[in-house]
C-alpha positions in Angstrom: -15.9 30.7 -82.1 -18.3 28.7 -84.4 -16.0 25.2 -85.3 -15.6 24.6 -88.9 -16.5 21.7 -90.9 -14.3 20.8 -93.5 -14.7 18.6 -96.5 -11.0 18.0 -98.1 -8.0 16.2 -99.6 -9.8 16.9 -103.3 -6.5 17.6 -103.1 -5.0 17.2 -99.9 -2.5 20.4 -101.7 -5.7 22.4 -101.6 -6.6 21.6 -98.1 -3.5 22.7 -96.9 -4.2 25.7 -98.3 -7.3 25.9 -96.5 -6.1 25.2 -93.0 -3.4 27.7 -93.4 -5.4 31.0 -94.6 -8.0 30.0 -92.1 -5.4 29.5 -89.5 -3.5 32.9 -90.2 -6.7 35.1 -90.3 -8.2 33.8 -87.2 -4.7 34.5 -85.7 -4.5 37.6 -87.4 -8.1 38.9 -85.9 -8.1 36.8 -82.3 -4.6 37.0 -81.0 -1.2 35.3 -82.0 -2.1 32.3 -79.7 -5.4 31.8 -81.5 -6.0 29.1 -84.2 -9.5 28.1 -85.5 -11.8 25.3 -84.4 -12.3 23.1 -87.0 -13.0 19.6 -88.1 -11.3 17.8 -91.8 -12.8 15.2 -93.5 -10.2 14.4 -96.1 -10.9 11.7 -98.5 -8.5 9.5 -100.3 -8.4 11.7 -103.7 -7.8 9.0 -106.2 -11.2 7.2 -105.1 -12.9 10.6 -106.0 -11.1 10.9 -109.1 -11.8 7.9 -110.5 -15.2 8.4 -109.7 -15.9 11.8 -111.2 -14.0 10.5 -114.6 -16.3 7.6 -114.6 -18.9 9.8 -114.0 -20.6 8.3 -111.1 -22.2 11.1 -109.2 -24.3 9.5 -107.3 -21.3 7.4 -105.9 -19.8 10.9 -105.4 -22.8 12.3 -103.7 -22.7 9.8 -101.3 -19.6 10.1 -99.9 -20.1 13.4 -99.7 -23.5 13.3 -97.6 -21.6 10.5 -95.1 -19.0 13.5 -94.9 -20.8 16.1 -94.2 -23.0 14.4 -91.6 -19.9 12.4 -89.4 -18.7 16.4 -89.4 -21.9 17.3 -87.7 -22.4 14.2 -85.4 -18.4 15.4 -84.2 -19.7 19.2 -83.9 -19.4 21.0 -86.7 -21.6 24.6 -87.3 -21.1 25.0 -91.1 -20.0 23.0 -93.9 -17.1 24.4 -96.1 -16.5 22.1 -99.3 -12.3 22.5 -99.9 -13.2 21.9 -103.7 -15.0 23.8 -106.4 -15.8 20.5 -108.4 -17.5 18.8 -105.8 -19.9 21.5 -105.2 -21.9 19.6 -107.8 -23.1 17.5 -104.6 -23.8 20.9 -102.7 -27.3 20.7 -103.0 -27.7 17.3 -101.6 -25.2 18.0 -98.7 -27.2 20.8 -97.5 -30.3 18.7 -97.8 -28.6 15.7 -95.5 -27.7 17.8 -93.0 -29.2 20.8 -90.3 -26.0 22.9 -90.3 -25.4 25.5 -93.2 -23.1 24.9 -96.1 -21.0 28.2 -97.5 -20.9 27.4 -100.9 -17.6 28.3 -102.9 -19.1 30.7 -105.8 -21.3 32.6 -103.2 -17.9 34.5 -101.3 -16.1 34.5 -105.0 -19.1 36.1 -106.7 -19.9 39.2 -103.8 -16.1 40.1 -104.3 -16.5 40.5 -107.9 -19.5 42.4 -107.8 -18.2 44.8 -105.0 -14.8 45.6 -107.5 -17.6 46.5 -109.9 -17.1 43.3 -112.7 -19.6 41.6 -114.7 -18.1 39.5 -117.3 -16.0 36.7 -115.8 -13.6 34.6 -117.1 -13.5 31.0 -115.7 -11.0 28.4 -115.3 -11.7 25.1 -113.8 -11.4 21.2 -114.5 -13.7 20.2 -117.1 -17.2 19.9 -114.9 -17.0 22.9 -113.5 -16.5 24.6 -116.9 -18.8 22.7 -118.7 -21.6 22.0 -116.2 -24.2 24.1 -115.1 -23.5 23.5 -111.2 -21.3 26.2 -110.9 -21.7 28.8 -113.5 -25.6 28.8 -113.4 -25.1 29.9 -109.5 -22.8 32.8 -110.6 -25.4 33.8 -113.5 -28.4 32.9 -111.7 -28.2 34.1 -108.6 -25.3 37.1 -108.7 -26.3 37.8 -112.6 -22.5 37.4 -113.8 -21.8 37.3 -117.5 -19.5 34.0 -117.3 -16.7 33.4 -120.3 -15.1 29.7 -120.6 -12.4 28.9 -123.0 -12.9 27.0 -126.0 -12.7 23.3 -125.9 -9.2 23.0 -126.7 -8.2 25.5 -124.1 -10.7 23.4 -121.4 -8.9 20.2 -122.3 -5.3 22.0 -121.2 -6.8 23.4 -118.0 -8.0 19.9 -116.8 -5.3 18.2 -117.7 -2.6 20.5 -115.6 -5.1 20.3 -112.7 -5.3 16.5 -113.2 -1.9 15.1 -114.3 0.2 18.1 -112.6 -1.2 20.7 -110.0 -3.0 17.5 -107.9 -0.3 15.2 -107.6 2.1 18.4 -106.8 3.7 19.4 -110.0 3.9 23.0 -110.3 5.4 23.8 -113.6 6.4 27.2 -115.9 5.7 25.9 -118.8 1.5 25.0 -117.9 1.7 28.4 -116.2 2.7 29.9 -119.5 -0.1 27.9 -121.4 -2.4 29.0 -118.3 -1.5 33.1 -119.2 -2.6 32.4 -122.8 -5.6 31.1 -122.2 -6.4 33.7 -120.0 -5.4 36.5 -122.8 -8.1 34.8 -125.0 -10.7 35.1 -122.3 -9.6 38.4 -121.6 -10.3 39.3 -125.7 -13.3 37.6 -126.1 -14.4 40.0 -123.2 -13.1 38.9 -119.4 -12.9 42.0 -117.4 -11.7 39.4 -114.2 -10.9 35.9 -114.2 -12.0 33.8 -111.9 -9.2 31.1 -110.6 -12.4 28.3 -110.1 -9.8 24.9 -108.8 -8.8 25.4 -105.6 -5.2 24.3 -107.0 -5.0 26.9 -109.6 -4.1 29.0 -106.9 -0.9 26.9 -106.9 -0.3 28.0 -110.5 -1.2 31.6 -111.4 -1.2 34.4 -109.2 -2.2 38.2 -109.5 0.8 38.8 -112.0 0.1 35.9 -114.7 -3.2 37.7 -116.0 -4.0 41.3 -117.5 -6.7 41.8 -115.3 -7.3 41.1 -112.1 -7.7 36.8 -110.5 -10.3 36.1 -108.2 -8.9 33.0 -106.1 -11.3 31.2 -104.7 -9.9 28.8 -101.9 -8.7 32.3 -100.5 -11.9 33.7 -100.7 -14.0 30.6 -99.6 -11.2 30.5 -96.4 -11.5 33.7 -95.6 -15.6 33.8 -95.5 -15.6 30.4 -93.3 -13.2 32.6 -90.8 -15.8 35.4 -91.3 -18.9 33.3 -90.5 -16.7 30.9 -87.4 -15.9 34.6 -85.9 -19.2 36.4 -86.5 -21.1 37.5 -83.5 
């Protein structure tokens, strides 16, 4: 079994999340004894935080390098980044280190293909609707068609993942505003949505949204289990 490196506590809520698909598929497909071998780096969440609303990215990708690499001095085979937002720094964590990273939209974007979807809804905190980071590897590289909701709808998104979903709040009436944002995707052409915060998950589920969610800490945990287990 290939150990896991993992890169959390962007929210620590999410990470859970993380260690407990992981930990329930590798039992699942080893034994009921069996638990994955893995490493956490979990940051302190409100230094990243106030870093990504100050926008200091290069503050950001440093942490995130000095991460990456104490996971591979302590043995880690791959990299998993517990965060969609953070994947902005992908490209320099891969470069710092001589392990592989599994990048969050790569898992996310095969399953969408394979149920036969093209256009894509997206919901996310503000960067990773608005930046290129994330929805240029979906286009570029898996040729998606990716919808975002109008700037309005973006500010509500981020602010439920920031002031509610991050700090633990899980509340009906954001998941109500969450299912109307997801019916205007869904007119202005969504045939899937993709749930693109690894808190979201927290939030909306498969029955919130006329057509069918693509959670990706599920999918992201379920490929690291895939690549830790592979032959």
């Amino acid at each position: 079994m290939r150990t896991i490196g993992l890169i959390g506590g962007m929210s620590w809520e999410s990470s859970s999340e993380y260690y407990r698909l992981i930990n329930q598929s590798v039992r699942e497909q080893r034994g009921p004894t069996t638990s994955a071998s893995c490493l956490l780096w979990s940051f302190n969440f409100a230094e990243i935080e106030d870093l990504q609303h100050k926008g200091d990215w290069t503050g950001l990708t440093t942490r995130m390098t000095e991460a990456a690499q104490k996971l591979e001095a302590a043995g880690a085979n791959f990299l998993v980044i517990c965060t969609n937002t953070m994947h902005r720094t992908a490209p320099a964590v891969e470069a710092s280190v001589s392990i592989p990273l599994l990048h969050i939209a790569d898992p996310t974007a095969e399953r969408i293909k394979a149920a036969g979807f093209r256009s894509v809804g997206l919901l996310g905190t503000a960067f990773t609707m608005e930046q290129d980071f994330y929805k240029g590897r979906l286009t570029d590289r898996h040729g998606l068609d990716v919808i975002i909701p109008d700037a309005a709808d973006r500010a509500a998104v981020h602010r439920v993942i920031y002031e509610e979903l991050v700090t633990g709040q899980v509340l009906a009436p954001s998941r109500d505003i969450y299912r109307v944002i997801i019916q205007r995707m869904v007119e202005n052409g969504a045939e899937a949505v993709i749930l693109g915060c690894t808190e979201i998950m927290l939030l909306i589920g498969p029955d919130d949204s006329p057509v069918p969610v693509f959670d990706t800490t599920e999918l992201h945990a379920l490929a690291a289990v895939d690549l830790a287990l592979a032959d």
